[in-house]
N, C-alpha and C positions, 0 to 999 in steps of 0.2 A: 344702422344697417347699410351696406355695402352691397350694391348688384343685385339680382334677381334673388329674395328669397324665400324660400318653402318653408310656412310655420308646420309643423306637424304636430306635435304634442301626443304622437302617436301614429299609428297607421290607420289607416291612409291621411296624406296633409290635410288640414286643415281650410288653408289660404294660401296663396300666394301676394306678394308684393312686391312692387315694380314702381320706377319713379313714374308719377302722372305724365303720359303723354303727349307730347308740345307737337310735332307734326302732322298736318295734313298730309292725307294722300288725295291726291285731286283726280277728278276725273279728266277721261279726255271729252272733249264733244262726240265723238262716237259712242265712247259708253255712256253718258247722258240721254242721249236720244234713246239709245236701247231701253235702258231702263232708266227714265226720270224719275221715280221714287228715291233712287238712291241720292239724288242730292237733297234729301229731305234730311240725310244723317248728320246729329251733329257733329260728330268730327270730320266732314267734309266741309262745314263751314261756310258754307256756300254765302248765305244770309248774315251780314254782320252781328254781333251782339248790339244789344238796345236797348236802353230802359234797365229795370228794376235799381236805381240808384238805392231805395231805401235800404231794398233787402241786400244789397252788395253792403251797405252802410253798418248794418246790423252785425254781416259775418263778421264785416272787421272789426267792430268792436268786442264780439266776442274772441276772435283769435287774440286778440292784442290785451284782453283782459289779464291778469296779476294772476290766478290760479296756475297750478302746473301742470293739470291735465284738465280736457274739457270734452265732453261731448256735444254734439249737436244733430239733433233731424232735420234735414229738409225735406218737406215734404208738400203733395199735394198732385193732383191726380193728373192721368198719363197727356203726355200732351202741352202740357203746361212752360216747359220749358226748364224742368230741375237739373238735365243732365249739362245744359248747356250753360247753367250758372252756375255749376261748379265748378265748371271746367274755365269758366270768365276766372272766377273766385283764386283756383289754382294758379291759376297764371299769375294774377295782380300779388299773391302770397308771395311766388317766387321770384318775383320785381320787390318785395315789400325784405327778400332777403332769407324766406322759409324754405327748408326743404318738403316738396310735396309729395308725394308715394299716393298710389292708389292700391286697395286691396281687392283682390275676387277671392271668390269662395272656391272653394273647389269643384265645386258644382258646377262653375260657370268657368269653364274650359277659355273659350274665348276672349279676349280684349279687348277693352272700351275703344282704342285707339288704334294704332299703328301701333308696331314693338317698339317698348321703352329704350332709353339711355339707363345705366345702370345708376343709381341716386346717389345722390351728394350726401355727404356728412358733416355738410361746416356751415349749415344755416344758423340764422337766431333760433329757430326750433321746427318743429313737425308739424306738418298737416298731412290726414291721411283721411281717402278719400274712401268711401265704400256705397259704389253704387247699388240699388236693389236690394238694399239692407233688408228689409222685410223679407228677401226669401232664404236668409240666412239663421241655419238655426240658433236660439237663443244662447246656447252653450258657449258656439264658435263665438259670436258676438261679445260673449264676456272674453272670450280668452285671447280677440284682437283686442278689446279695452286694456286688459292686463297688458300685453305686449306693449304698445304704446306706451304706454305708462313708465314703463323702464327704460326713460334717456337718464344720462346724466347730465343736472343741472341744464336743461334744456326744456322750455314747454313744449307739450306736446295737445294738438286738438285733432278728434277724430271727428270728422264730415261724417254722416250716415243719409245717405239720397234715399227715398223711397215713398212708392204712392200714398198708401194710409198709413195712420197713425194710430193708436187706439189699444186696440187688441192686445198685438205683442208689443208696440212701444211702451204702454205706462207699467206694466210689470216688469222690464226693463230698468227702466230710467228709477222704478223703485231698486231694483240691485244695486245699480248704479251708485246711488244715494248710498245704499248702505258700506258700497265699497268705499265710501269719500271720493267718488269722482262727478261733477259737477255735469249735470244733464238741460240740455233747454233744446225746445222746438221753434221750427221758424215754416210756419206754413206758407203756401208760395201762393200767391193770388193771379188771379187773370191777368195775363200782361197787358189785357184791352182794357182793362183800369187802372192803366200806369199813366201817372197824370201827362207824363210828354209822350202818349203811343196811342194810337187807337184803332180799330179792326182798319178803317181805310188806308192812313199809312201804314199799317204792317203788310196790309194787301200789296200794296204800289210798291215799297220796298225792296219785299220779296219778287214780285213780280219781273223788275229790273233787272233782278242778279240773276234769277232763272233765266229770263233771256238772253243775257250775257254768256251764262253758260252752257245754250244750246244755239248758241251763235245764230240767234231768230230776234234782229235788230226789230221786222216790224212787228213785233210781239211788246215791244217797250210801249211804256204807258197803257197797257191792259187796262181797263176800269174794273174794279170789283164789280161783280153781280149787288142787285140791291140787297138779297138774302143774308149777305155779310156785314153787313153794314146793321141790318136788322138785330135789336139787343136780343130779344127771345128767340131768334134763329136759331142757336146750336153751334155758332160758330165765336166763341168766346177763350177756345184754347189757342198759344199761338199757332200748333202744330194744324190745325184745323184749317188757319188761317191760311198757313205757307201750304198745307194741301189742293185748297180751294185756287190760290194764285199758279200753283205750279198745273195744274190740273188746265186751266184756262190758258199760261201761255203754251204751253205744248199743243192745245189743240188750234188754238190760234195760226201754229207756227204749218202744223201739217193740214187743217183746211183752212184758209183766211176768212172763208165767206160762212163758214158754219160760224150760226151764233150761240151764247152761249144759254139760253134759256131754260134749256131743258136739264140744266144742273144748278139745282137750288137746295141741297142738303148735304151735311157733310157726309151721310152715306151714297150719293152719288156720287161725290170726288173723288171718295175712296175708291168705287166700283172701276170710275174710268182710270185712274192712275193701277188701279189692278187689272185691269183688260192689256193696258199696256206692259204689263208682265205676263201676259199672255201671250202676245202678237210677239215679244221678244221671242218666247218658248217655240211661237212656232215658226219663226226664222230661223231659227237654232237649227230645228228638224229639219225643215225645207233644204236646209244648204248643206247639212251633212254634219252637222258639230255635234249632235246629237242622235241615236239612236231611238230614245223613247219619246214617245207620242205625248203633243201636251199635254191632253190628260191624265196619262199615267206622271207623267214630270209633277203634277197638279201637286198628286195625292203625296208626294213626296214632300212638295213645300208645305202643304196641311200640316204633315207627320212632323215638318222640323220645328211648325210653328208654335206647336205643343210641348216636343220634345227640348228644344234647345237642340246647343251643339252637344252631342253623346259619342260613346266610342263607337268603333265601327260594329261590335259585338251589341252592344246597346239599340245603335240604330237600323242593325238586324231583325232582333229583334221585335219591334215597334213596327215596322215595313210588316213583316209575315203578321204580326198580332192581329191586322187590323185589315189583311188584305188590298193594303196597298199594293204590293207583287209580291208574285212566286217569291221562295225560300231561293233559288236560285238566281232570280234577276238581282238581287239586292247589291251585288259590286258593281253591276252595272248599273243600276238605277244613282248608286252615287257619284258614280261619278260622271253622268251625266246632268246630277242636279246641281254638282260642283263647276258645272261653266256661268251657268248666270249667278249662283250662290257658293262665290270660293268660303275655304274657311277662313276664319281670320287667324286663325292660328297655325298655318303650314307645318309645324312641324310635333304641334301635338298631337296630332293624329285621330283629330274627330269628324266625323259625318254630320251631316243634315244642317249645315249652317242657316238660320232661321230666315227669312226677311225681316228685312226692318224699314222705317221704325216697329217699336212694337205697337202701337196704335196700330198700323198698319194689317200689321200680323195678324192682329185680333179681327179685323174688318175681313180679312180673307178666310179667316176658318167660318164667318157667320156670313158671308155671302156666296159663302161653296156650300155652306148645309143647306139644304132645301126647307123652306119656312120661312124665309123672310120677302119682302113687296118689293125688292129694289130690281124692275123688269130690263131695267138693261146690265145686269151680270145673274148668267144661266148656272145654277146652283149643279152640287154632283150628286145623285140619288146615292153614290158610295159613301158618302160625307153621312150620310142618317145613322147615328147611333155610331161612329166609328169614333168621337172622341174620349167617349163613356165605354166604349171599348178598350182604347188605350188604358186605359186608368185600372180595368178589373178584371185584365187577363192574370191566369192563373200563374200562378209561382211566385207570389211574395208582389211586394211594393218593389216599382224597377226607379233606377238612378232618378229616370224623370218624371217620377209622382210630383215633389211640390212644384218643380218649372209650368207640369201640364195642370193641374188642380187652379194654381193662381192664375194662366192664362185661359182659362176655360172659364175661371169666377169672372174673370176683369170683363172679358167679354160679353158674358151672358147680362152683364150688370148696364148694357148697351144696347142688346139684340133681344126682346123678348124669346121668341122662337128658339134661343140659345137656351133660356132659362127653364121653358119648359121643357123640351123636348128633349135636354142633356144633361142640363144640371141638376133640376127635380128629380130625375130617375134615379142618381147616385146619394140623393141624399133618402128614398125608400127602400134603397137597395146595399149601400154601404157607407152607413154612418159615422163607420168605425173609421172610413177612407177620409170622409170630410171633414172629420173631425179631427185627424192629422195633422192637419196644416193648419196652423194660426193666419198664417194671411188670406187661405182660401176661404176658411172659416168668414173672416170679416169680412172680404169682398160679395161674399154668398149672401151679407145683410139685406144687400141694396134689391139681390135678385130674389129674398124672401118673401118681401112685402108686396112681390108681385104675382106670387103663386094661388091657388085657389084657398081658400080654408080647408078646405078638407084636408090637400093635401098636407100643411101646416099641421091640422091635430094628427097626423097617419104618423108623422113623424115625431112627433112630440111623443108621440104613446110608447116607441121604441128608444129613447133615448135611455143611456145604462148609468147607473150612479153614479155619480161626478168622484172620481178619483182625483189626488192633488194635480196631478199633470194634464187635467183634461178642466178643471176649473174655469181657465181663461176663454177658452172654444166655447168650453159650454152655455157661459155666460153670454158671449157673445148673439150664440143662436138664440138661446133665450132673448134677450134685448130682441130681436126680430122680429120672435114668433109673437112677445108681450104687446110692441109696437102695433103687429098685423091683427092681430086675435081681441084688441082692447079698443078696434077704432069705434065700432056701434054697442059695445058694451056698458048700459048705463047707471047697473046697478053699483054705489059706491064701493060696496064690503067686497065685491069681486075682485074689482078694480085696484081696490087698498091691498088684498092678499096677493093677486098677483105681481103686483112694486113691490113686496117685500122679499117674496121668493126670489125676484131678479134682483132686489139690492142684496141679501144673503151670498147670491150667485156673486157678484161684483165683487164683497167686499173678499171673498174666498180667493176670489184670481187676483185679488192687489190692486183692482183698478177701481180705487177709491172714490175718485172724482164722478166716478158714472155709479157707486153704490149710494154715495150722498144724492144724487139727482130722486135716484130709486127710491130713497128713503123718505123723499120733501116729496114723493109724489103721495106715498102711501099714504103719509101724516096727512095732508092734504084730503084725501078721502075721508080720511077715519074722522077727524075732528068733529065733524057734524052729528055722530052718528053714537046709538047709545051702543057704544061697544064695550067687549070682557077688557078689563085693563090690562089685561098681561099681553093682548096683543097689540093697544098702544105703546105698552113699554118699550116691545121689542123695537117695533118702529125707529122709537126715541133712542135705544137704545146702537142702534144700526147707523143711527146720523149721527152719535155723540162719538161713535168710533169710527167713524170715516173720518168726520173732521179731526179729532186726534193725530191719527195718520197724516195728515192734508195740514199740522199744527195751526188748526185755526180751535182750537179747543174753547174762547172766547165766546163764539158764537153758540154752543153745546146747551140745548135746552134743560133744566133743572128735571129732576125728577125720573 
């Protein structure tokens, strides 16, 4: 592949592909100060890379592996540092002699980086990177596999970046398999357990370059708060870490004598690093660059934080749905929200370019909805119910159902008050909606087990028979609902029937490994018990076909 190009396989494209991007765009210290969040991005670079030798150790043995095509997941949840070790990984590939590309979906207008160089074609072979892979539907994901696939006499290995695993990855990596192309996961661990890193120096680290970069010399040698340093704190992502450091020299820088005590959670760092995207907005207004009022500016970043970057017609749209503004202000409101949030794509022609990181993101939609304790950032009573709005205005499912369903899951799976008060409502009111989306689906796991029972059996009672394309979803929620619904449950026969319905459920969606779990739990009940044999069998029958699948057929109980 040569230059910029549009896989389509039909209309509308599919993907785009573009060589992985090698430059920084740096801030100035004016734009820093404005908004310090923004050197949290990784392609800003601010913070050296560091640490993870293993898992760097791992990619390369798997690029450099003898197969001609290979897949691989990186994964592991937001914050962790996955974009930033691909992007190490890329680089070291195209030093190793690889041509690297990155792919977006089409959904995802904007780019990881700065705009590409157009790519090379005289590497020892391909590496192609695809960030957010989980919000890609399974189809496209087969038909970049395919694409890849077609070098000649060149290997070719496809990166896939993305928070969970599970759901859509193992029905996957089963196609995969049966296409002949070689599938493995590399989960990314805390970086604060990387045996030469730990929360104090990644604290002190970061702390330095931040004040390097807001040119606040006596902000150097900051000391971590003790809270960070604390293993059960909360503060175990790197991303949490370099929030908490960057959080502290700024405030250091603009009062020397405030201390820092009264920030001890990562949702306070978040809070105050978003105040300061406040006090930007209303500099903005004050001096004249801006026409709307912070709070309407607010409701906009809300709106993008859901939406992604969308067309102008899209994020029309989404603005009037939701009462963020008049039908009429909307050209104005973007381009008023396009001075502190340019797009990254100038000349695609979308609106509503998001904040970031998206950890971030997610921290701003659940400390603008009213319902959470964090008393120093003042919530919008417009924020109630306005993201479960986006989602089930009338006229069909719009561009940005999966970007808002997974950012509304990711979040809610962090903010209780998110879970109740937005997420629960959409799963008694449009189950058809949540059960859409494969990644919203699995991230909705974590926010199940937090809901009351009741509302758990309300839903359960409306779920519609599992169709082949709905198997994996379903399965899913089940695993949640079995998990929440089975914790004081202590009759065995209940307990064994319900492991079998959810191994049944598992092995239907492909994802074997979690139908054998199902099935050793069921056996596990029943054995004690003078039960009918035919529902032993089945049991048995459920774990000798998983394991088949899973070819460990060895282990398959007789009978």
């Amino acid at each position: 592949m040569t230059g910029d190009v549009s896989v389509t396989g039909g209309e509308p494209p599919l993907y785009r592909v573009e060589a992985f991007p090698q430059a920084r765009a740096r801030l100035t210290v004016e734009e820093a100060r404005a908004q310090p969040a923004r050197l949290l991005l990784a392609r800003q670079g601010v913070v050296p890379f560091t640490g993870r030798a293993a898992e760097l150790a791992r990619l390369a043995e798997w690029r450099d592996s003898e197969r001609p095509v290979s897949v691989l997941l990186l994964h592991g949840p937001g914050g962790q540092g996955k974009t930033r070790l691909a992007a190490r990984f890329a680089a070291l590939s195209r030093e190793a002699g690889w041509d690297v590309l990155q792919a977006r979906h089409a959904s995802d207008p904007a780019p990881v980086g700065p705009a590409a160089r157009p790519a090379d074609t005289t590497g020892t072979g391909v590496l192609m990177v695809a960030d957010y892979a989980e919000r890609w539907p399974v189809a496209d994901l087969l038909e970049l596999m395919q694409d890849a696939a077609r070098q000649e006499g060149r290997p070719a290995r496809v990166l896939l970046v993305a928070r969970p695993a599970g759901l859509w990855w193992q029905p996957l990596a089963n196609r995969l398999d049966r296409m002949g192309l070689a599938a493995h996961q590399l989960r990314l661990r805390e970086l604060a357990d990387d045996p030469i890193t730990s929360p104090g120096d990644l604290f002190s680290a970061a702390g330095d370059q931040f004040a390097a970069a807001l040119e606040a010399p006596g902000a150097r040698g900051v000391a971590p708060p003790p809270v960070v340093l604390s293993r059960p704190s909360g503060f175990r992502s790197v991303l949490a870490i370099h929030m908490a450091a960057l959080a502290a020299v700024d405030r250091v820088r603009r009062n020397p004598a405030q201390a820092l005590t009264d920030l001890d959670t990562p949702a306070q760092f978040s809070a105050y690093l978003l105040n300061r995207e406040r006090d930007h907005w209303q500099t903005l207004h004050a001096n004249g660059r801006v026409t709307t009022p912070p709070d309407a500016l607010g409701r906009a970043v809300y709106t993008a934080a859901l939406t992604g970057a969308v067309t102008y017609q899209d994020g029309r749209t989404a603005l009037t749905a939701i009462d963020a503004c008049q039908d009429g202000d909307a050209a104005r409101l973007f381009t008023d929200h396009a001075v502190p949030y340019p797009s990254s794509a100038p000349h695609a022609g979308t609106v509503l370019e998001p904040l970031y990181p998206d950890v971030l993101a997610e921290d701003f939609i659940a400390l603008t909805t009213p319902g959470h304790g964090v008393e120093d950032y003042t919530p919008d009573p417009w924020a109630t119910g306005a993201a479960s709005g986006l989602l089930t205005r009338k006229g069909g499912w719009p561009a940005w159902t999966r970007h808002a369903l997974y950012t509304l899951a990711s979040a809610s799976a962090r903010w209780p008050h998110l879970a109740e008060h937005e997420l629960a409502p959409l799963y008694l009111t449009r189950l058809d909606l949540m059960l859409a989306s494969d990644d919203a689906a699995l991230l909705s796991l974590t926010v199940l087990a937090s809901l009351p029972d009741g509302v758990l059996q309300r839903v359960r009672e409306q779920f519609p028979p599992p169709r082949h394309t709905d198997y994996a979803r379903i399965a899913a929620v089940s695993a949640g609902f079995t998990a929440k619904l089975l914790i004081d449950v202590e009759d065995p026969y209940v307990r064994a029937t319900a492991y079998l319905h959810l191994a049944a459920r598992h092995w239907l969606a492909g994802c074997h490994d979690d139908a054998l779990a199902a099935a050793e739990q069921a056996l596990a009940s029943l054995r004690p018990l003078a039960v009918d044999d035919r529902v032993l069998h089945i049991a048995m029958v459920l774990k000798e076909r998983a394991l088949e699948a899973r070819g460990r057929t060895e282990e398959a109980e007789p009978g």
